[in-house]
N, C-alpha and C positions, 0 to 999 in steps of 0.2 A: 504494500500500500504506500503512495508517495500522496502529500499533502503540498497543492499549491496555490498560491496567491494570485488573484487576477486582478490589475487595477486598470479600469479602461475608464479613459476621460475624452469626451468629444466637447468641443467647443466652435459653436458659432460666433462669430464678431459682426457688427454691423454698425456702419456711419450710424445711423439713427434711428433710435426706438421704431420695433414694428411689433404689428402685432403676431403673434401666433397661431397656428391650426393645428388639429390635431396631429401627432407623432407620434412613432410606433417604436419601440425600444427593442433592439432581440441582441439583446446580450446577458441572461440567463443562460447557464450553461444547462446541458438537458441532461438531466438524471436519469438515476436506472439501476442495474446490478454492481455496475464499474462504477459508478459516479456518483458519488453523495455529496451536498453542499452543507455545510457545516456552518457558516454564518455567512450574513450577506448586510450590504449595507448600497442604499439607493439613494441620491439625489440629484435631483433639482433646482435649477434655477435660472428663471423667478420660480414662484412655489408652483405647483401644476397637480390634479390628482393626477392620482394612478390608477388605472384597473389591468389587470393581467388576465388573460385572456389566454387558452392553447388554440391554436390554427389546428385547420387539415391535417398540418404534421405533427400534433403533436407538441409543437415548438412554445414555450413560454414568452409571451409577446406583452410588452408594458404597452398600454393605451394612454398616451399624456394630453391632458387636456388644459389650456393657459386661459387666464382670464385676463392677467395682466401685461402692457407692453415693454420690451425690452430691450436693449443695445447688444444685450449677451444671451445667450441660451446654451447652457452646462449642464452637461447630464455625465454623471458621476455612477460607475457601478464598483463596487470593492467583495468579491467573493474568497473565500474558502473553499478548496474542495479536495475530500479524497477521491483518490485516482486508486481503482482495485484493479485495474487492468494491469496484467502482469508481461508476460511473453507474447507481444502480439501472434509470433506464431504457433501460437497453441488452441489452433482451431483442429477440426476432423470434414474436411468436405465428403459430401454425400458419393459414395463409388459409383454410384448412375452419371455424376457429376466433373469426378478427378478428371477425366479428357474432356478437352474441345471438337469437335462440336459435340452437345446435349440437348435436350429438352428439358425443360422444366416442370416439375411436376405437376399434374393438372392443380392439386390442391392449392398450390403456388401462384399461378400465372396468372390467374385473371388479374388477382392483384397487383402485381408485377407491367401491367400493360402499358400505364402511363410514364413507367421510366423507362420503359421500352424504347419511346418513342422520341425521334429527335425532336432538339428544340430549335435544328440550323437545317432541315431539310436539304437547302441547298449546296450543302458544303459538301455532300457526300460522296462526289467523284473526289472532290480533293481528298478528304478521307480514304476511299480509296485504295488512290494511289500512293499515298504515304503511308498505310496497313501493309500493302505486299510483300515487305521487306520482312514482317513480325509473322505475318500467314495468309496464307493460301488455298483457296477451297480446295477441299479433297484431304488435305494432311488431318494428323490427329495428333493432336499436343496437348501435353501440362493444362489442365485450366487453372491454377495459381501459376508455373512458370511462363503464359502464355502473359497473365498481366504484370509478373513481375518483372519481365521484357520490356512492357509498355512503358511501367513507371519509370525504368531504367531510361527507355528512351527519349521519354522528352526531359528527364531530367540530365540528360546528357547531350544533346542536340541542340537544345535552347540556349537563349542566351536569358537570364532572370533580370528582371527591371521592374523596379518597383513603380507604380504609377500610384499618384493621388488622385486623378478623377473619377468620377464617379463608371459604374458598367464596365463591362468585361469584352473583350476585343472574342469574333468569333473564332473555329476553331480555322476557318482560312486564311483570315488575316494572321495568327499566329502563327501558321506555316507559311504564311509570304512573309511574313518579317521575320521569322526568326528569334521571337525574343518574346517575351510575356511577365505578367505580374504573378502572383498563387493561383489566383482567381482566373487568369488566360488559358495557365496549365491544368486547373482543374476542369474547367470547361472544355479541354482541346480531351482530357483523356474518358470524362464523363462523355462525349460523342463519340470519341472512337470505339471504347467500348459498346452501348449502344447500336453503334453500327454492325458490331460482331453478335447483336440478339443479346447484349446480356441486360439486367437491370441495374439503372445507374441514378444516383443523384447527387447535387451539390451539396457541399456540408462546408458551413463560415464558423471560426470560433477562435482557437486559439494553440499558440503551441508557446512550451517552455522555454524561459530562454535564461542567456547568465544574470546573474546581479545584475551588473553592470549594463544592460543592455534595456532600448528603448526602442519598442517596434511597433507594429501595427496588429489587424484583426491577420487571421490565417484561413487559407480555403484549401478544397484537396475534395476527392472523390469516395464515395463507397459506392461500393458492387455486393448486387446481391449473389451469394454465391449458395446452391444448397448444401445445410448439413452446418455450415458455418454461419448465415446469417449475411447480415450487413457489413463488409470489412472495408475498414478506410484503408485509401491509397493517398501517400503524398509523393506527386511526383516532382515538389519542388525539393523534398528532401533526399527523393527517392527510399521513403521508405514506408514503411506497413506500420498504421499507427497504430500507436501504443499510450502510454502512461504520460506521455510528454504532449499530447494533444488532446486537446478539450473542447466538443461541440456545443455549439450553444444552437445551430438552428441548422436544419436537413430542408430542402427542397427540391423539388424537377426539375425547377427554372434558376437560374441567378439569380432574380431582378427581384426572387419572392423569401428573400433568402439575407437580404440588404441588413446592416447593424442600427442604423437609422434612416429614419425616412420620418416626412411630413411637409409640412408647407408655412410660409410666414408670407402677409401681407404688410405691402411698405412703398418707397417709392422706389422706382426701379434700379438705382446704381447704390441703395442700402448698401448689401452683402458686403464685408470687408475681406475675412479672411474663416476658413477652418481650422483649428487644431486640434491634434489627434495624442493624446501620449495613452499605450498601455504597455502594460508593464506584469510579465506572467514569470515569477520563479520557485521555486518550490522552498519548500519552509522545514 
């Protein structure tokens, strides 16, 4: 069991008081068997209720609602949490499963259909042609070595670039440029995957990092695999997460999936600046 600290602080700036509309907070890390939070500490400011609300997935969502206008808007989250996930590799895939290509169990699949399906429809000749290298219809390969190939590959192929704007570059555009954010390489392996039939979604939250160090939120993929369940892939670390990686919110799409989101009314060249500090190390 490893116990770690999450302090994530988002700050908007603005020339001059505006007012606010409702916003959506998803940075509650999502509990479970592996995951317990242990204390948590939430604010705001200016003051705003709260209600928390679970989505579709599952996911812990703060509903912030503002009465008052403001120059600044700070939302402040400070958790605890033990991490029981131990050896990421200590899953057992289903033996109907261990090779590429399978089916998925009827029991399975219906639910499985929506992460079936792309979110980039179009990209998929590009896809493709940059899969051929990894497989080939007709062969039969590893289904864990087939995506620990994968992970390997874009995390060795890319070039990593952190971007601060907002939305995730497609999985085309990462393969014309060459280069991506977490969120470009989870989205580039969440469709490839996908493209090979398996089920895939986006997952934003957090990874460990040293003392010393000051980062931002973390993105990365899981695949539903049978026998094993949901297993995240980080292909920015290249690696199979574990105890060092913390989700706070699962979705099909990116877009549904965001740390913060909402709207403020004001005059239109307000907005001054954002800043972002989090800060994950274990305790």
């Amino acid at each position: 069991m490893k116990k770690i600290r999450i302090s994530h602080k988002t700050e908007y700036h603005y020339r001059s008081p505006v007012q606010f509309g409702p916003h959506r907070a998803l940075v509650r890390p999502r509990e479970g068997h592996d995951l317990h939070i242990e204390s948590s500490i939430f604010n705001i400011e200016p003051p705003a209720t709260v209600r928390w609300v679970r989505d579709t997935y599952g996911n812990s969502i703060a509903i912030l609602g503002f009465s008052e206008a403001s120059s600044r808007l700070s939302i402040h989250s400070e958790v605890l949490v033990a991490n029981y996930e131990g050896n990421p590799l200590n899953f057992v895939i289903s033996p109907d499963a261990a090779l590429y290509p399978f089916q998925y169990p009827m029991d399975e699949a219906p639910e499985l259909i929506p992460y079936r399906l792309a979110s980039y429809p179009h990209d998929g000749s590009d896809l493709r042609s940059w899969l051929e290298d990894l497989y080939k219809p007709g062969q039969v390969i590893g289904t864990f070595d087939l995506l620990a190939s994968l992970n390997a590959r874009i995390n060795q192929n890319f070039t990593y670039q952190r971007r601060e704007e907002t939305g995730v570059q497609s999985p085309a555009e990462t393969l014309a440029l060459g280069r991506g954010s977490c969120r470009d390489y989870a989205v580039l392996m969440m469709e490839a995957v996908r493209y090979w039939g398996f089920g895939a979604r986006f997952v934003t939250g957090y990874i460990q990092m040293n003392h010393n160090q000051h980062g931002a939120t973390h993105a990365w993929t899981e695949i539903y695999i049978p026998g094993a369940g949901w297993k995240g892939f980080d292909p920015t670390t290249n690696k199979v997460t574990g105890n060092e990686h913390v989700s706070v919110a699962v979705a099909r799409d990116p877009g549904k999936a965001s740390p913060i989101s909402g709207s403020w009314k004001g005059p239109a060249d307000a907005f001054d600046r954002l800043e972002v500090e989090v800060r994950v190390v274990q305790v």
